[in-house]
N, C-alpha and C positions, 0 to 999 in steps of 0.2 A: 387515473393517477397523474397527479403536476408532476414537470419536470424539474428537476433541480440541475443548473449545468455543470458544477462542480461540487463534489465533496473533497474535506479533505480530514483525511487520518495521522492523527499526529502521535507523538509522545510527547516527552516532557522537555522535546524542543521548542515544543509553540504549544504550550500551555492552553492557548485560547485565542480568538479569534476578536479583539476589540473594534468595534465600531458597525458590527451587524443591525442592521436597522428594519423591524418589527419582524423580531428573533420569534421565535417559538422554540419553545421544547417540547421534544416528543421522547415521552418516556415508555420504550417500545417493549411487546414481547414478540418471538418470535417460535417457527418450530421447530428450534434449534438452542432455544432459550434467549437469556437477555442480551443483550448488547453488554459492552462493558461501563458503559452510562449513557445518561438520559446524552441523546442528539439534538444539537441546537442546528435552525435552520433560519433562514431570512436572507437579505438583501443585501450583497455590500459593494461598494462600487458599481450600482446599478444589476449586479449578477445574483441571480440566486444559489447560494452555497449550506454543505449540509456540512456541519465540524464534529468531531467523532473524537476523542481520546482513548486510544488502543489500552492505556495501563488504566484507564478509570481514573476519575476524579481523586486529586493525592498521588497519582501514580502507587497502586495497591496490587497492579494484578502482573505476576513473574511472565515473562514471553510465553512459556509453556500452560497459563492458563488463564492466556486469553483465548474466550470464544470468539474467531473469528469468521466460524459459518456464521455467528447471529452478527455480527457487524455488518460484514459485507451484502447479509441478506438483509437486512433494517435499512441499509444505503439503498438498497435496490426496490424498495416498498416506499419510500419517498421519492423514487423515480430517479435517482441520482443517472444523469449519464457518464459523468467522468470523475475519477479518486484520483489525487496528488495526496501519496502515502509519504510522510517527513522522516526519515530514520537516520539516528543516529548512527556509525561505522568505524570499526576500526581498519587505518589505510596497513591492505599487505603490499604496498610497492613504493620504492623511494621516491618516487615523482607525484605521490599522490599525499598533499602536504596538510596540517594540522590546518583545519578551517577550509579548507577548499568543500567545494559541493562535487559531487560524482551521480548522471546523470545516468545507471547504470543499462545498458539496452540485455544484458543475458544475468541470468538467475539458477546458481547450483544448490539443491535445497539435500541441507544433511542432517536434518529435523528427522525423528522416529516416534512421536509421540501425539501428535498434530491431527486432528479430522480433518481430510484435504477435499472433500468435496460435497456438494450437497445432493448427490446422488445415490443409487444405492436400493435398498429394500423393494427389488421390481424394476428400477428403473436404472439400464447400464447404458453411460454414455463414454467415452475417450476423448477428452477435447485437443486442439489442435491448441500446445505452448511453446511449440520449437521457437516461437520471436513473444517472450511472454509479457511486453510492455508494449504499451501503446506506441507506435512511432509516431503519429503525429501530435501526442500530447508530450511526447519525453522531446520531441524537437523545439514544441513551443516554450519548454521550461530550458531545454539547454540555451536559446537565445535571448530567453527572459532573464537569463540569468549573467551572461555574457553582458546585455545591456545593462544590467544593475551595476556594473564592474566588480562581479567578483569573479575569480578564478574558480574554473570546474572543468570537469573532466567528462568526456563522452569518447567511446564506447568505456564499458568497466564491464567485469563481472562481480554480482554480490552472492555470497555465500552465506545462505543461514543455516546457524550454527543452533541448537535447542538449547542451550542455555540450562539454569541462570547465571552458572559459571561461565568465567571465561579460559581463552583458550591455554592450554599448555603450550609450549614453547615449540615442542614435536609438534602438533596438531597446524600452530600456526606455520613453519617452517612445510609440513605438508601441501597447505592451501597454496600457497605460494609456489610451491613445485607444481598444482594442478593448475596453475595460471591465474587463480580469482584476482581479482583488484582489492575488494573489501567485504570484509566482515561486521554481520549484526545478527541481532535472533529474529525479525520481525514480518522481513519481506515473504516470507512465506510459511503457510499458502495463504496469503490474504491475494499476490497474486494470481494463483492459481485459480481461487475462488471468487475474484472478480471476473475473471475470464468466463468462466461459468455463470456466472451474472449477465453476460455480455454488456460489460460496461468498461470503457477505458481506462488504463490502468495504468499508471507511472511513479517514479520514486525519485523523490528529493534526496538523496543523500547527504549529509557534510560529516565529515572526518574527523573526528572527537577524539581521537585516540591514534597512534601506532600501535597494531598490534605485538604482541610480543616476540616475535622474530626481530625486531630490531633493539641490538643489543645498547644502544648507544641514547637508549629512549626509557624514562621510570616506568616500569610493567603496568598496564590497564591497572584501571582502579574504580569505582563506581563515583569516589568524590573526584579525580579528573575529569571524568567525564561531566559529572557536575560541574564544574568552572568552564568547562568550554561550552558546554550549552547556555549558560548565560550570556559569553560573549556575540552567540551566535545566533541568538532569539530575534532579533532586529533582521538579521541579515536575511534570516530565511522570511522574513514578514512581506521583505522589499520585494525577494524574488517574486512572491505568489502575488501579491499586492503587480506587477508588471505580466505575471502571469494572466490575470483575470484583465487586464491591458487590451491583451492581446488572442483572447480565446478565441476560436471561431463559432457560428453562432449551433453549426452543428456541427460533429464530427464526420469527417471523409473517409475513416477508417475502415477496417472490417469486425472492430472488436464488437460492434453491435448485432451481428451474425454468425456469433463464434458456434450455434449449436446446431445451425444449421447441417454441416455434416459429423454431427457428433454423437446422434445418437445409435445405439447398435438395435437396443429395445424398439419395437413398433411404437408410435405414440399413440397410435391407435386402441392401442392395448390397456394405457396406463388409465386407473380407476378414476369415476368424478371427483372423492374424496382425496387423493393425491394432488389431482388437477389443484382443487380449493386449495388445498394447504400449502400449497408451492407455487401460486398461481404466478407472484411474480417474476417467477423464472420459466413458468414456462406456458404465459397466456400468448406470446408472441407464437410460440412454433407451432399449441395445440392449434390459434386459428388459425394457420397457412397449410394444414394437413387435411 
């Protein structure tokens, strides 16, 4: 399996990824089912990148049904080592302003409907998400982005919310009392589920919205939020475009070891035919046992 050093998961912030050079599509299945569209992969800026659209080509598929075990596992079958995940947010704090990016390091997931892991059927693992983002990729994006000269925010917490509605006025006035910084449906579990991947995981945010706690603001709307992603298409281009600047050539991190003490099951135990089917999660640990 090649490596890819970066993917990146977007919505219908970054639409796509121009100027990729001797692109492939791989139009993948997995044992978790399809991806939400074909993954394009190639070269850009001398780096090799894999571009993922979480709602699917048209933006078609509601937060709650995307499949995100087969994304995150089709990233991890191209060898991807590191996801720069782009999510749109709504800011719940007055200092976190319309268009700013928020570089979020903690993640409160109040999703109920979600398959959070690719484990399961025989195989019980627990992973280790107490710091669920990558720090040394969420650092290289908070200064990639600082150099770009836009305003952003680090530390944050983001709250995903299941969707596809947005929040009531109590709901959001809650979050805010449990401390979140910002709200979206997306970050999770795709976090969750990159961790399990053992591959580095971080989130682009920018701030499309106030949420509705703030009285002094027109309530979320799906077409605001459409007018600020257009403005803001560029901006998150630069960042990533300074990101890949300045990647390192491998990660120093621990997220490529996350399953290391994760598993409760023997691995000894687990059948050839599982082994195959999930190989790329977990041909690293079967050989080290």
């Amino acid at each position: 399996m090649s490596e890819i050093q970066l993917g990146i998961i977007s919505g219908s912030g970054l639409p796509e990824i121009k100027g990729i050079l001797q692109g492939k599509i791989y139009n993948l299945d997995t044992p978790f089912g399809k991806p939400s569209c074909p993954i394009i992969t190639g070269n850009y800026k001398d780096t090799s990148i894999a571009f993922l659209n979480r709602h699917g080509a048209g933006h078609v598929l509601l937060p709650n049904e995307i499949n995100y075990r087969a994304n995150i596992f089709a990233m991890k079958s191209l060898g991807v080592k590191r996801i720069i995940a782009v999510s749109a947010c709504g800011s719940l704090r007055d200092d976190f302003e319309l268009g700013d990016f928020v570089i979020p390091d903690q993640l409160f997931d109040n999703t109920n409907t979600r398959e959070k892991t690719f484990f399961g059927n025989g195989i019980v693992t627990h992973i280790n998400v107490a710091d669920p983002f990558c720090p040394d990729l969420s650092e290289t994006l908070l200064q990639s982005t600082k150099a770009a000269g836009f305003p952003v925010h680090r530390p944050g917490t983001y709250i995903t919310i299941e969707g596809s509605r947005f929040s009531t006025r109590a709901e959001s006035n809650i979050y805010r009392a449990w401390g979140m910084s910002v709200v979206g449906m997306t970050v999770a579990p795709e976090a969750f589920l990159a961790r399990e991947a053992e591959i580095c995981y971080s989130v682009l945010a920018y701030v499309s919205n106030y949420d509705v706690w703030h009285l002094n603001e027109e309530p979320v709307s799906a077409s605001n939020i459409l007018d600020s992603i257009v403005t803001t298409s560029s901006a998150i281009k630069t960042v990533i475009d300074r990101v890949i600047d300045n990647l390192p050539d491998k990660p120093s991190c621990r997220c490529s070891y996350a399953l290391d003490d994760a598993f409760i099951t023997d691995p000894a135990t687990i059948s050839v035919e599982v082994q195959e089917e999930i190989a790329p999660l977990l041909a690293r640990v079967m050989k080290n046992i």
